[in-house]
C-alpha positions in Angstrom: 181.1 55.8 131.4 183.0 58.9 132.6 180.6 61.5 133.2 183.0 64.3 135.2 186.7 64.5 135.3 187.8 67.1 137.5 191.0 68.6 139.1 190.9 69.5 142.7 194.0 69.8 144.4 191.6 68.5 147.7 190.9 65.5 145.8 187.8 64.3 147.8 186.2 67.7 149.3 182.8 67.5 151.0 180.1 69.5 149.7 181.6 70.0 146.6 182.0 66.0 146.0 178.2 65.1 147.5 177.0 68.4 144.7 178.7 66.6 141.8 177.9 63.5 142.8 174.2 64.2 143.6 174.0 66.3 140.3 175.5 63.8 138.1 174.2 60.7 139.8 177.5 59.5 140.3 178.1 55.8 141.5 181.6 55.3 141.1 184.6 57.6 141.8 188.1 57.3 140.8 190.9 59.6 142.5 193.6 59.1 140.4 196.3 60.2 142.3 199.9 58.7 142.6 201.0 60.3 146.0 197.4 59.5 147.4 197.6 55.6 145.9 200.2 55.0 148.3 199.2 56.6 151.7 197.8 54.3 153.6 196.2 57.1 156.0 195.3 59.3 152.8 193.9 56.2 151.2 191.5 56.1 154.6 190.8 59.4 155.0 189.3 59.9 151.4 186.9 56.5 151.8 185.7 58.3 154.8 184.8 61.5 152.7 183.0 59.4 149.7 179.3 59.7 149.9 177.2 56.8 151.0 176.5 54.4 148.2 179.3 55.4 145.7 182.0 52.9 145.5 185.4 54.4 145.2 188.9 53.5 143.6 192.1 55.1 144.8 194.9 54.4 142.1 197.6 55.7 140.8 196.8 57.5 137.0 198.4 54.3 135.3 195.9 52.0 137.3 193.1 54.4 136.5 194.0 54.3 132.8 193.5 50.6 133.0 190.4 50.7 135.0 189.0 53.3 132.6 190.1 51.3 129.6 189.6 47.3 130.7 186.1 47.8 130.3 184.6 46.7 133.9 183.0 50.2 134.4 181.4 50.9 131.1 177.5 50.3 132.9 178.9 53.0 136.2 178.3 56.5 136.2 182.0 57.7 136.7 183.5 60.8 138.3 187.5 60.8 138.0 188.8 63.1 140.4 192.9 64.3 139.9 194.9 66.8 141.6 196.7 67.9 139.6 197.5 69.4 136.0 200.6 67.2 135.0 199.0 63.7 136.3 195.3 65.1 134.7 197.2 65.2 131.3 199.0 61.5 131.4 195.8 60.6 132.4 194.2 61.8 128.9 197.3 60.6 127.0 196.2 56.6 128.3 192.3 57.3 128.0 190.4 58.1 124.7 187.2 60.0 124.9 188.1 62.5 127.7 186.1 66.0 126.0 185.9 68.0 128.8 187.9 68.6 132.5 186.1 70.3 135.0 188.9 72.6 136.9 187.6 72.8 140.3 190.5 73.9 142.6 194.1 74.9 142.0 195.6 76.4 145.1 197.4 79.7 145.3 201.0 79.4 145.4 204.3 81.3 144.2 204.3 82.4 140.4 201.1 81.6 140.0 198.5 83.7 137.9 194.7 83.8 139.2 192.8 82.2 136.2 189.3 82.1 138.2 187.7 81.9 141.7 190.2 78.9 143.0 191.7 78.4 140.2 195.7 79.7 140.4 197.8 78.1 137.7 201.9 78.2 137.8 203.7 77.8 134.4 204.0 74.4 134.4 200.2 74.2 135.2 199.7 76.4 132.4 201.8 74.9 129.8 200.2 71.4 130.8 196.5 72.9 130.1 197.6 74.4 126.8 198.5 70.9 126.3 195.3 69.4 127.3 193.2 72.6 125.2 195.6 71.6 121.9 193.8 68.0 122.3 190.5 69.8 121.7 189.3 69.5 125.6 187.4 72.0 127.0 188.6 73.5 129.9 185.9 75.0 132.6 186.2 76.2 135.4 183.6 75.6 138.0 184.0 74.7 141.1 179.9 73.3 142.0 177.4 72.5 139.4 175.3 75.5 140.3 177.8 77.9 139.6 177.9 78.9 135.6 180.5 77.3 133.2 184.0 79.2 133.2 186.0 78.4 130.1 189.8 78.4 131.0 190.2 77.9 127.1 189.5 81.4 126.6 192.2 82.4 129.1 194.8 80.5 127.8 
């Protein structure tokens, strides 16, 4: 069962993955990431940065689609943790049942319009989360679970 999916440009980033993880009871994470699927030294840098007792998939966002879909993880408690806008929005074109994406970090970068505290969205990034809030997801912004809800809907 998917309990968080979230799009942090850091993919696995310490306190903010042990908060999530911890808040959620999370026992399964998938970083559904093409570029980070085939790094070998990526790949071994996030398995250092999971928390202890939460197994972990790297995969690219057509392997998680199957993962999410073939059924295997319907008893975990699943975060699904993307970096960026375009794959976060193939990713809910191959798996049904996604309501909500938790934004957590989109760096700064040329063009790009501040949408919340580290959240910076360019106009592809834009276009792609109009996309995702035309599918009836809600969008919020928050980066740890203690901070309040942000919704990006309502910027867009």
């Amino acid at each position: 069962m998917i309990k968080l999916v979230r799009i942090d440009y850091r993919l696995l980033h310490g306190q903010v993955v042990f908060a999530w993880t911890r808040a959620l009871d999370i026992d399964h994470i998938i970083v559904a990431n093409d570029k980070a699927a085939g790094d070998a030294f990526l790949t071994m840098s996030l398995n250092l940065a999971k928390p202890a007792g939460v197994t972990l998939d790297i995969s690219t966002v057509e392997q998680a689609a199957e993962k999410l879909n073939g059924g295997r993880l319907d008893n975990k408690k699943v975060m699904v943790v993307l970096g960026n806008t375009a794959e976060t929005l193939a990713l809910v074109g191959k798996v049904s049942g996604i309501s909500a994406i938790n934004y957590g970090g989109l760096p700064q970068k040329e063009g790009a319009t501040q949408f919340g505290k580290a959240i910076y969205l360019n106009a592809e990034e834009i276009a792609d989360s109009k996309a995702l809030k035309e599918k009836g997801i809600r969008l919020e912004m928050r980066q740890v679970p203690a901070h309040s809800v942000e919704l990006l809907n309502d910027k867009l």
